[in-house]
C-alpha positions in Angstrom: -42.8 107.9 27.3 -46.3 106.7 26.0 -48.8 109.5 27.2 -52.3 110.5 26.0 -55.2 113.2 26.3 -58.4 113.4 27.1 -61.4 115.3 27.6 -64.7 114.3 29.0 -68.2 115.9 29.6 -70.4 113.7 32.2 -73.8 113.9 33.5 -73.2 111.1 36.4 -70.8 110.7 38.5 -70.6 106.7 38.3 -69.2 108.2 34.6 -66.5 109.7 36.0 -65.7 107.1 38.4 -65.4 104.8 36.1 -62.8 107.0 34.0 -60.8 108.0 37.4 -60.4 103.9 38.0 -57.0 102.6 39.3 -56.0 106.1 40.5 -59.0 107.7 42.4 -61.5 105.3 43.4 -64.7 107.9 43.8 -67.9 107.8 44.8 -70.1 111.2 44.2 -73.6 111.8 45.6 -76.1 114.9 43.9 -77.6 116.6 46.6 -78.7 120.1 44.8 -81.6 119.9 42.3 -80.9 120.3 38.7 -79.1 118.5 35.8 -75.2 117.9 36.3 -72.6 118.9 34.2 -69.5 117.7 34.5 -66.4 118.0 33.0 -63.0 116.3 33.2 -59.6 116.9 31.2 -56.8 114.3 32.2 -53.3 114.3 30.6 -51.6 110.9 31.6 -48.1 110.1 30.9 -48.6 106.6 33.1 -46.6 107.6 36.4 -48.5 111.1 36.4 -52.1 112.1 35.7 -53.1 115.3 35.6 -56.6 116.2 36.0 -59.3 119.4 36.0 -62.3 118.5 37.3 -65.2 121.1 37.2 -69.1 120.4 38.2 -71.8 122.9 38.9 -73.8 120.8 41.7 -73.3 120.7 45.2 -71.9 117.0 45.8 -71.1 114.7 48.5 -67.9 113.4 47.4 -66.1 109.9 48.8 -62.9 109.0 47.6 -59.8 106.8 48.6 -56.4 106.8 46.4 -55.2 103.5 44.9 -52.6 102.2 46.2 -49.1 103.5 45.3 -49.9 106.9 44.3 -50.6 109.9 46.0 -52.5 113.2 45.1 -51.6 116.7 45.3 -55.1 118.6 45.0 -55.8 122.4 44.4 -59.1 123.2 45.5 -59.9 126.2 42.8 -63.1 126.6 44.8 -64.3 126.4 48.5 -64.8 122.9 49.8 -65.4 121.3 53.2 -62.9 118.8 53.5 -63.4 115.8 55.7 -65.5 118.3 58.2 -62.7 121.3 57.5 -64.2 124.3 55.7 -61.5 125.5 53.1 -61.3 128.2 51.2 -60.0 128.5 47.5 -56.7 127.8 46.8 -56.3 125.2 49.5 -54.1 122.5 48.3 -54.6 118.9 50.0 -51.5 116.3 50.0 -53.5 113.1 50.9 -51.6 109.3 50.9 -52.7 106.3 49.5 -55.4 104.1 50.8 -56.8 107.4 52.4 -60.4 107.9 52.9 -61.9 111.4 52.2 -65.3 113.4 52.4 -65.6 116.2 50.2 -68.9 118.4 50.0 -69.2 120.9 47.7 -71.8 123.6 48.2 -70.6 125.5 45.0 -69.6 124.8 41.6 -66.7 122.1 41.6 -63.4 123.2 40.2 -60.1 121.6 41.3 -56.8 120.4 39.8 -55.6 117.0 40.9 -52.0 115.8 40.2 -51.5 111.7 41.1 -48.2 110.9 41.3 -46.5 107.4 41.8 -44.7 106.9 45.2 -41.4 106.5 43.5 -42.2 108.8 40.6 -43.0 111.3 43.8 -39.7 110.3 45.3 -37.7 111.7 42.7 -38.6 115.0 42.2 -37.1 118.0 44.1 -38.3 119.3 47.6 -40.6 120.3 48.8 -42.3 118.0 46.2 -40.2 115.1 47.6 -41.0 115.3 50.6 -44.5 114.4 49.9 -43.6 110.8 49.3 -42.6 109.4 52.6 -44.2 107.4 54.7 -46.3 110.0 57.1 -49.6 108.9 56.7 -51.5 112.0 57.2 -53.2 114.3 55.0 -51.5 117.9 54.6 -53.5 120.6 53.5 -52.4 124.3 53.6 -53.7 127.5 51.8 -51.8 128.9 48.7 -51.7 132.8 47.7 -54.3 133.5 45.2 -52.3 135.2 42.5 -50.4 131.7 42.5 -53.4 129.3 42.2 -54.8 131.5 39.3 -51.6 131.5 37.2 -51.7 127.3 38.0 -55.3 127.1 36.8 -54.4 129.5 34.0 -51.9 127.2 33.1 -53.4 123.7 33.4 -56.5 125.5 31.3 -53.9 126.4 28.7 -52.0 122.8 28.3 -55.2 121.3 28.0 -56.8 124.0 25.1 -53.7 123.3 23.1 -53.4 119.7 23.0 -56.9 119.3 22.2 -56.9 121.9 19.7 -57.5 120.9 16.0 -54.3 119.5 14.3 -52.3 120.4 17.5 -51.0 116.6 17.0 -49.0 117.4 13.7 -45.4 116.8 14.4 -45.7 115.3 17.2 -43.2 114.7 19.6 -42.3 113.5 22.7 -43.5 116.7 24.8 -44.3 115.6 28.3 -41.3 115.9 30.0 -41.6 119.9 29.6 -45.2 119.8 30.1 -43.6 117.7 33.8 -41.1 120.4 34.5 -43.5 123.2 34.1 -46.1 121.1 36.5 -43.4 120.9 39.0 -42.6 124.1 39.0 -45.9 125.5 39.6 -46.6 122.8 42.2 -43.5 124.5 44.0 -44.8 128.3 43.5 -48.5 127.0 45.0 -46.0 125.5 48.4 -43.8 128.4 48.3 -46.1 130.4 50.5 -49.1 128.9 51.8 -51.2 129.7 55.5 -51.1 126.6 57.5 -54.8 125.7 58.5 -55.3 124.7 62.0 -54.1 121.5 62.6 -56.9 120.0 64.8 -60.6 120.9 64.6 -62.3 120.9 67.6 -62.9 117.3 69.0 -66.5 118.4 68.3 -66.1 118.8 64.8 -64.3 115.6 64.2 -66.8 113.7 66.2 -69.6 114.9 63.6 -67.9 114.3 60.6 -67.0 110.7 62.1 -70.4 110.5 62.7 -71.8 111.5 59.6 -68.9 109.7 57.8 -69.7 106.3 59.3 -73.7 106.9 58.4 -72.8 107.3 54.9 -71.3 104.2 55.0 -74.5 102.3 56.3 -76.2 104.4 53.2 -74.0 103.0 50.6 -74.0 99.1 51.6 -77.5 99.1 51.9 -78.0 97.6 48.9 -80.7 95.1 49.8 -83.2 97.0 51.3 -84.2 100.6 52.2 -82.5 102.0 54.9 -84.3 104.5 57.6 -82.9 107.2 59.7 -83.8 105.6 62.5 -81.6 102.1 61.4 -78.6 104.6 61.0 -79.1 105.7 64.6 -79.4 102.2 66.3 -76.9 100.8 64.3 -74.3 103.7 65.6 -75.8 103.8 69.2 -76.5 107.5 68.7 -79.6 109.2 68.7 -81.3 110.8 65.8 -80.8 114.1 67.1 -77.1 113.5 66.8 -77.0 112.2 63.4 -79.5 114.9 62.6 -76.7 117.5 63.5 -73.9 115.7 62.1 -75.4 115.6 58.6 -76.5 119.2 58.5 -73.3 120.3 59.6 -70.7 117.7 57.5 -72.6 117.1 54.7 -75.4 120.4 54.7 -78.5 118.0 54.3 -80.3 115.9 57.0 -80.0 112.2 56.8 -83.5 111.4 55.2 -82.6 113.9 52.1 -79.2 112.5 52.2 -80.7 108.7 51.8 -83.1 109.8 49.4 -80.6 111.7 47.0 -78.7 108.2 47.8 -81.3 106.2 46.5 -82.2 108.6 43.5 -78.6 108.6 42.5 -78.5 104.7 42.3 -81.9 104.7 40.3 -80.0 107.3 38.0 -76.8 105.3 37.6 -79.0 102.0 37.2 -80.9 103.7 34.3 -77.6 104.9 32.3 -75.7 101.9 32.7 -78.6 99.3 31.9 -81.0 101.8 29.6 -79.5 100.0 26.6 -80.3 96.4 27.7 -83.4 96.4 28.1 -84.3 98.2 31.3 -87.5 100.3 32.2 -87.9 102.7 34.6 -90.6 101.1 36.4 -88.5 98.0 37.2 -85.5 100.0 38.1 -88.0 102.1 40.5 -88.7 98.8 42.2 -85.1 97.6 42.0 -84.0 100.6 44.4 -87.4 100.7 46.9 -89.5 103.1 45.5 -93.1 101.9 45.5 -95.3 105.1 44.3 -94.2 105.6 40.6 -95.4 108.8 40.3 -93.9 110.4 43.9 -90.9 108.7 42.5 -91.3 110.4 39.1 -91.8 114.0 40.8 -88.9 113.5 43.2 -86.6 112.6 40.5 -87.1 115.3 38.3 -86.6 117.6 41.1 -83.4 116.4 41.8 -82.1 116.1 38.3 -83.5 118.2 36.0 -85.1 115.3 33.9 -87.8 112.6 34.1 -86.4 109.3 34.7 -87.5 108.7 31.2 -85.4 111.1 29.2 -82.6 109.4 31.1 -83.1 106.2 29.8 -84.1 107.6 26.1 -80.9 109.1 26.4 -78.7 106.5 27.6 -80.8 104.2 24.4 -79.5 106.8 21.9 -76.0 107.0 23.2 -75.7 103.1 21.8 -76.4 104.8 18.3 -73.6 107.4 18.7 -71.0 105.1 17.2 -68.2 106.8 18.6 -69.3 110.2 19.2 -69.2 109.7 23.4 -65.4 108.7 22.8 -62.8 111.2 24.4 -60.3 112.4 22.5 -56.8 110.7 22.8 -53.8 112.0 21.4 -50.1 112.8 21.3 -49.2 116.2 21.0 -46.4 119.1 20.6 -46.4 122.2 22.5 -44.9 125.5 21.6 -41.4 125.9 23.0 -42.7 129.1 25.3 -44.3 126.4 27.0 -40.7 125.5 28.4 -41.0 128.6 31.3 -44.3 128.6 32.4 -44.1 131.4 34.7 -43.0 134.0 31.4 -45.2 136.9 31.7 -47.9 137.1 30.1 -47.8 133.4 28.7 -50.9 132.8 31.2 -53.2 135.5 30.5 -53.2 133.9 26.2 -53.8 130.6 24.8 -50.7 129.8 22.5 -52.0 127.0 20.7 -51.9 126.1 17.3 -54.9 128.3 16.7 -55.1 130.7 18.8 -58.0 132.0 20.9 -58.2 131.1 24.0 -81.3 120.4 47.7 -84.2 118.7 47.8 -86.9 120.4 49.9 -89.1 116.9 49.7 -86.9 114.2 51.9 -89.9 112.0 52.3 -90.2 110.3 55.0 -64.1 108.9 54.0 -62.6 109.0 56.8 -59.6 111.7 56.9 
């Protein structure tokens, strides 16, 4: 079973999308001001990935799962999922080719599991019963004590098989790591609170609404988009969008187009720094006409001038190697084998021990 791990530190979400490719096709928006941090361990054994996502920047996040997998999410901290407010420990079953909306108002920290259909199919209920057909989402709320000793766990894995030299004597270890996944998987279903099935028709009419806007935000590619195109082009009036926004997504639409069109100047400048690119043609690229409002609004949002970005993405080039995650096979101590032993998830037993914008300016569940 070929397998490897990673771990990843980000400060742009086009970063991580790019890593999540071909199993979580995501799309993130910064909404609250300062620099990101974000980071991402994955262990993938081909037919399973497991990931631990943590950012500390509230986030409009768009996603849709590839086809043939589905995901089994613990949300480690509050979300509000596709217009749903959840608390921690809420774990989300959503199907393939599903469109979601997650905002996150606080630090990011959950623990996604994508599973092959068949791979799915296999395993024991109620895992099992995950993989058929039903096309709806499935979220419920699991007992704290549980979703600590599962982050406790995934935290663990992930210190000791990135820990120095924790790859000698390698062997073929992920089948126990699998076992012990599944079996905390089952302990987070064992006794969950149902959430109401059905928001008020309200609710889902706002989040459909907001939804849809976002939409018209992100293929507006050729020009800048207003509030008031977003309106006419849903037949709703601005006061409606105006509501839908604060309450789905916790900005109004002209910060949310803004941080939209900073985002894409932010990307433009990471991806591009290195061939050439300035900041004053990637200014004009996305629509923004007065360099130095630009400048200001920027910083705000990020924490940096759009400068420093593009220094930075220029010096990456001369890091020859050193942005590279780390990617490699590893054994795990046989305690490992019963992940529930006492004690096991309070310690790290690795090889070594230790354990918004205030200036707006002018996914469909």
């Amino acid at each position: 079973m070929s397998h490897h791990v990673a771990r990843h530190s980000f400060s742009d979400f086009g970063q991580c999308r790019e890593q999540l490719h071909g199993i979580w096709d995501m799309d993130a928006t910064q909404l609250s001001a300062g620099r990101l941090s974000l980071a991402l361990d994955c262990l993938d054994v081909g037919d399973v990935v497991l990931s631990h996502l943590r950012f500390d920047r509230a986030a409009a996040v768009r996603s849709v799962e590839a086809p043939g997998w589905r995901a089994l999410i613990v949300h480690v901290s509050p979300k509000r999922w596709c217009g749903i407010d959840l608390p921690a420990g809420a774990f989300v079953a959503i199907p393939s080719g599903r469109e979601a909306c997650v905002l996150s108002h606080e630090p990011w920290e959950s623990i996604g599991v994508f599973v092959r259909h068949e791979t799915l199919a296999a395993w024991e209920a109620p895992l099992a019963d995950f993989a058929d057909a039903d096309p709806q989402c499935r979220v419920l709320v699991a007992e704290p004590a549980t979703v600590r000793r599962y982050r406790d766990w995934v935290r663990m894995v992930f210190e000791a098989a990135l820990s120095e030299g924790a790859q000698d004597g390698a062997v073929m270890w992920p089948d126990a790591i699998l076992d012990a996944l599944r079996e905390h998987l089952t302990e987070v279903l064992s006794c969950p609170r149902h959430l109401q099935a059905q928001p008020p028709l309200v609710r889902v009419a706002r989040y459909e609404l907001a939804v849809a806007a976002m939409r018209m935000v992100q293929q507006a590619t050729e020009r800048r988009i207003t509030v008031r195109d977003l309106s006419l082009g849903l037949g709703v009036t601005e006061r409606s969008l105006q509501y839908a926004f604060i309450r789905v997504i916790g900005v109004t639409p002209a910060q949310y187009i803004l941080a939209d069109r900073l985002n894409r100047v932010r990307r433009h400048l990471l991806l591009q720094g290195r061939s050439g690119a300035t900041v004053t043609a990637a200014a004009y690229d996305h629509q923004f006409e007065n360099l130095s409002r630009f400048a200001l609004q920027y910083a705000r949002l990020f924490g940096e001038r759009p400068s420093d970005t593009l220094q930075g993405a220029r010096a990456a080039m001369h890091l020859a190697g050193a942005s590279q995650p780390s990617q490699v096979p590893v054994q795990l101590p046989k305690i490992w084998r019963d992940p529930l032993l006492p004690g096991v998830a309070a310690h790290h037993v690795g090889p070594h021990g230790g354990s918004p914008m205030a200036d707006a300016g002018g996914s469909r569940a």
